[in-house]
C-alpha positions as CSV (number, residue, x, y, z in Angstrom):
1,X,38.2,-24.4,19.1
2,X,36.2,-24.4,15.9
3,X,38.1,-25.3,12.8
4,X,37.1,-22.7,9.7
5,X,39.8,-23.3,7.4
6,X,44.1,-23.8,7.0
7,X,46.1,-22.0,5.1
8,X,47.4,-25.2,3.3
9,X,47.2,-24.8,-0.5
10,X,47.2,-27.7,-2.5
11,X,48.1,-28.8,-5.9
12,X,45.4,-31.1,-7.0
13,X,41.4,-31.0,-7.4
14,X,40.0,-33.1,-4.0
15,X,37.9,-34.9,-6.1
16,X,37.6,-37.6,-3.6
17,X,37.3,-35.9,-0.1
18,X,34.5,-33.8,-1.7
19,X,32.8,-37.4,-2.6
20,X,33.3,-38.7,0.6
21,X,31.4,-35.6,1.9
22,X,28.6,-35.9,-0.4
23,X,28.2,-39.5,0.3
24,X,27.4,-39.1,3.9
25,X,25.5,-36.2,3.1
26,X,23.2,-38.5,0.9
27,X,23.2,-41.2,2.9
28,X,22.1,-38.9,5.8
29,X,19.2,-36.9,3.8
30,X,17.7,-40.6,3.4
31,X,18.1,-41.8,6.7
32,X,16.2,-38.5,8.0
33,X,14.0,-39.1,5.7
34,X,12.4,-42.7,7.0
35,X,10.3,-43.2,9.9
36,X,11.9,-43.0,13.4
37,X,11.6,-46.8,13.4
38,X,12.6,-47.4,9.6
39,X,15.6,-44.7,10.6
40,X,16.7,-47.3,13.7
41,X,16.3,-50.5,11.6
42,X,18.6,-48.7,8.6
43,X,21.3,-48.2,11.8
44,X,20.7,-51.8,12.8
45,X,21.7,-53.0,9.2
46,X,24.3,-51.2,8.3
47,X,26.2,-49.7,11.6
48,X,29.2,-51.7,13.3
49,X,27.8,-53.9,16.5
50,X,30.8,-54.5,18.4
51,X,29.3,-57.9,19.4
52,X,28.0,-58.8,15.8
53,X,31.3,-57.9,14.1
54,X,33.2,-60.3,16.7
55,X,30.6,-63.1,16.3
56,X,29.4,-63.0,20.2
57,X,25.8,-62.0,19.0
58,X,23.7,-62.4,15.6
59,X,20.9,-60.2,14.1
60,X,17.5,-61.1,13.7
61,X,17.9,-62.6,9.8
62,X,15.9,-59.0,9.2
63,X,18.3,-56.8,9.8
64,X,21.2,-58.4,8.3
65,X,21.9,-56.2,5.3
66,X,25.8,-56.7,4.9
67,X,28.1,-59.1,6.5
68,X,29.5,-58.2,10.1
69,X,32.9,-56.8,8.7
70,X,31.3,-55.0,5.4
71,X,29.6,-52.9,8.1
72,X,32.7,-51.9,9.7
73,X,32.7,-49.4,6.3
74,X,28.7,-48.7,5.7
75,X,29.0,-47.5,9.3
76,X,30.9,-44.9,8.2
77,X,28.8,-43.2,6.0
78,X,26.1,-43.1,8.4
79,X,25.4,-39.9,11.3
80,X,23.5,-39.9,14.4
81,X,22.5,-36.2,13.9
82,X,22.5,-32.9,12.3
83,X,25.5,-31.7,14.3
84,X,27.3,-35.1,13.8
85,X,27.5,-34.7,10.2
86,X,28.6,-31.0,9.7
87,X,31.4,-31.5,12.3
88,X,32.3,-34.3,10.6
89,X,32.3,-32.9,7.3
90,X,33.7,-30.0,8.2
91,X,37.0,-31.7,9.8
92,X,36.8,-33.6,6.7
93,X,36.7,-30.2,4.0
94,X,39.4,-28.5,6.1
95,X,42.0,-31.3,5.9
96,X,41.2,-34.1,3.9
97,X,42.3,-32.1,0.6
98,X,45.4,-32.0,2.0
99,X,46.3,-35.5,2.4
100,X,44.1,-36.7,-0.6
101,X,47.2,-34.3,-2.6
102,X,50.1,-36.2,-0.5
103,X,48.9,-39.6,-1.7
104,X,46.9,-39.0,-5.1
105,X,43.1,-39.9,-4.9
106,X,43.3,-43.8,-5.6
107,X,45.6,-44.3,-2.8
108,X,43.0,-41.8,-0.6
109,X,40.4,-43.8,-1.1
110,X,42.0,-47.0,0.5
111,X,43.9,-44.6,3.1
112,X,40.8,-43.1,4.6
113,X,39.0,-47.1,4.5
114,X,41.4,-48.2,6.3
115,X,41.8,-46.1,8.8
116,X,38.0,-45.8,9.4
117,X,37.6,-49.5,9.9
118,X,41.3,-49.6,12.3
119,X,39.1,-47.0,14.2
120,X,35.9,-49.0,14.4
121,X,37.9,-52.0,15.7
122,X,39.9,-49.9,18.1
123,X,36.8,-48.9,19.6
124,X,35.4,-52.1,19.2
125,X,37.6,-54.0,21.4
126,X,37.1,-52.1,24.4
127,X,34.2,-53.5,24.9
128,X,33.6,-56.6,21.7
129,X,29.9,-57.3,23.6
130,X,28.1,-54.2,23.5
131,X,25.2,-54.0,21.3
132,X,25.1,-50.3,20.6
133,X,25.7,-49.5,16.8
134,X,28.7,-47.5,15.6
135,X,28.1,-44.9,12.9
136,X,30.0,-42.3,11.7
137,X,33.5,-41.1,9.6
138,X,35.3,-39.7,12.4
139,X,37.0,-42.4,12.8
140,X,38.4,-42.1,9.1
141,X,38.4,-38.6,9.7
142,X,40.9,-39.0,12.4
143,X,43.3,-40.9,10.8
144,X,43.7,-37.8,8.2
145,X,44.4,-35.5,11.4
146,X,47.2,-38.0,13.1
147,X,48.2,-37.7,9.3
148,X,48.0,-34.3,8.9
149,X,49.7,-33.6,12.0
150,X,52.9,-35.6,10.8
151,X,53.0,-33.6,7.8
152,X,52.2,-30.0,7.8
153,X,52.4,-28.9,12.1
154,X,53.4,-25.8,10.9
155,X,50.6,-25.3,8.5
156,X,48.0,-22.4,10.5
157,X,44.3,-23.5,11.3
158,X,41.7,-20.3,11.7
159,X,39.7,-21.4,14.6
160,X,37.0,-19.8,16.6
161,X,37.3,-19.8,19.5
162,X,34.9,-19.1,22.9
163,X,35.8,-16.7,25.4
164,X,33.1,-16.5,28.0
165,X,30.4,-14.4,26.2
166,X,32.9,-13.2,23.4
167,X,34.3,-15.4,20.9
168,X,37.9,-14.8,18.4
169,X,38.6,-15.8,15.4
170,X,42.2,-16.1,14.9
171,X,45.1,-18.0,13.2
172,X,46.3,-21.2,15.2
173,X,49.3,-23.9,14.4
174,X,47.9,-27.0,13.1
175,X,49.8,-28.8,15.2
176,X,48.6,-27.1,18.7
177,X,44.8,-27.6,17.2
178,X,44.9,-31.2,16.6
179,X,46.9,-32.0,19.2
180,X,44.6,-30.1,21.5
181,X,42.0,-32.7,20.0
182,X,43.7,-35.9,20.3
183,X,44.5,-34.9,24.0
184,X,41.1,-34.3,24.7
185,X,40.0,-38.0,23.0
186,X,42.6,-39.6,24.9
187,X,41.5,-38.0,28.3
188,X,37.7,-38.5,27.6
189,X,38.1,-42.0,26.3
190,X,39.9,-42.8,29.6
191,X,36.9,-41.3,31.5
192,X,34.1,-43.3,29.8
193,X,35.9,-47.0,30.5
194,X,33.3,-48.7,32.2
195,X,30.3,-46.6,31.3
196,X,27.2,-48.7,29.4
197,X,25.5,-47.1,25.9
198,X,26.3,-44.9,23.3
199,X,28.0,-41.9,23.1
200,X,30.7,-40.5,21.4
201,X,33.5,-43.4,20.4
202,X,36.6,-41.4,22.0
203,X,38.4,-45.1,21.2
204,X,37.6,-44.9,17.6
205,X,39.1,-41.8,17.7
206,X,42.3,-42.6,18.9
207,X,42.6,-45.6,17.4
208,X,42.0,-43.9,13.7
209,X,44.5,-41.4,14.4
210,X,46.8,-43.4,15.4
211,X,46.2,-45.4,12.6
212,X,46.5,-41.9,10.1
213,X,50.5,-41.3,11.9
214,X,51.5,-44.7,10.9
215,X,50.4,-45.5,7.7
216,X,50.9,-42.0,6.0
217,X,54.6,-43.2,5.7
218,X,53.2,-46.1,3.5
219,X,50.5,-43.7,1.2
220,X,52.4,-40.4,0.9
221,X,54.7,-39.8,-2.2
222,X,58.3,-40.1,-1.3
223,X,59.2,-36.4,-2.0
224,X,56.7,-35.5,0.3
225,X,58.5,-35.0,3.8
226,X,57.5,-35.0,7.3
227,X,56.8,-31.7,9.6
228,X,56.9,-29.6,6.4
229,X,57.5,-26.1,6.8
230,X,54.2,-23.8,7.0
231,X,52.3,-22.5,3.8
232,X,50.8,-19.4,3.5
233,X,48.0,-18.6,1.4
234,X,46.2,-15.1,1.5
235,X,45.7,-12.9,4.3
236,X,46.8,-14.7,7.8
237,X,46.7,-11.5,9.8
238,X,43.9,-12.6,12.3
239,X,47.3,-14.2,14.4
């Protein structure tokens, strides 16, 4: 299922999920705009090594831009690809607004650090020698879905979905479309324990969502409640 958009409103300006988003977008425009090789060193420098950030391995003195754990953020804002980015960011449009107006935007900032460097580390210790950079904001990403789920399962999630050679668009309950996704992170992560190289960080994942369900108690206002009652907001007749 392809996320388009919830039918969530909210009561504030997402000032900060819409900086997040331009951020990576920036960050990414540069990094596609070096050389192949410049564009590897720049991922060297500035992405999460599982083996660096645990001190099993060092850098070459050129390549050490932050310090191992000041990467477990910088990694964040960096994307492997095209498609990387705009499924990040579009994740991040479709329900980042929405905890951003749970919390206010100081206390999203910290929220969605947080839970993209619990992410990095979950994946990390799955395997603390590999070598292979982690870049990306799922991770953060995912910790505003676990957070999302907790809050607003009820909320509806217009999704496009594949049938064969037809596709639907139609209105889906958040909590059966990210639930959907965690299942399928904790069934591929489970499949790729004990395969070498990159990939997708299914662990990272997880971890970050996990992270999202437990500390929204902690960032939310306290007249915000759990499992709120769905929202409607304009025409939801594609159910």
């Amino acid at each position: 299922m392809i996320p388009f958009r919830d039918d969530n409103p909210t009561e504030i300006t997402p000032y900060m999920t819409v900086t997040f988003i331009a951020l990576c977008v920036l960050v990414f425009l540069y990094e596609v705009s070096l050389s192949p090789q410049a564009s590897e060193t720049f991922i060297y420098m500035y992405g999460a090594i599982p083996s660096v950030v645990f001190g099993h391995a060092q850098l070459p003195s050129e390549l050490v831009g932050l310090s191992p754990f000041s990467t477990l953020i910088s990694s964040m804002f960096l994307h492997g690809g095209w498609m990387h980015l705009i499924s990040n960011m579009l994740y991040l449009w479709i329900f980042g607004n929405n905890i951003e107006d749970v919390m206010g935007h100081a206390k999203f900032i910290v929220f969605y650090l947080l839970c993209g460097v619990l992410a990095a580390l979950s994946h990390a210790v799955i395997d603390p020698h590999s070598n292979v950079p982690m870049v990306g904001a799922s991770g953060a990403i995912s910790g505003i879905l676990g957070a999302y789920l907790l809050l607003y399962p009820h909320a509806r999630v217009l999704v496009l979905i594949p049938l064969g050679f037809f596709t639907r668009l139609m209105y889906v309950p958040a909590g059966v479309v990210l639930g959907l996704w965690i299942l399928m992170q904790v069934l591929s992560g489970g499949m790729s324990i004990g395969h070498e190289g990159g990939g997708v960080a299914f662990f990272a994942h997880i971890g970050g969502f996990g992270a999202g369900m437990i500390l929204i108690g902690l960032f939310k206002h306290p007249h915000v409640k759990f499992f709120n009652p769905r929202h409607y907001h304009g025409n939801t007749d594609l159910w």
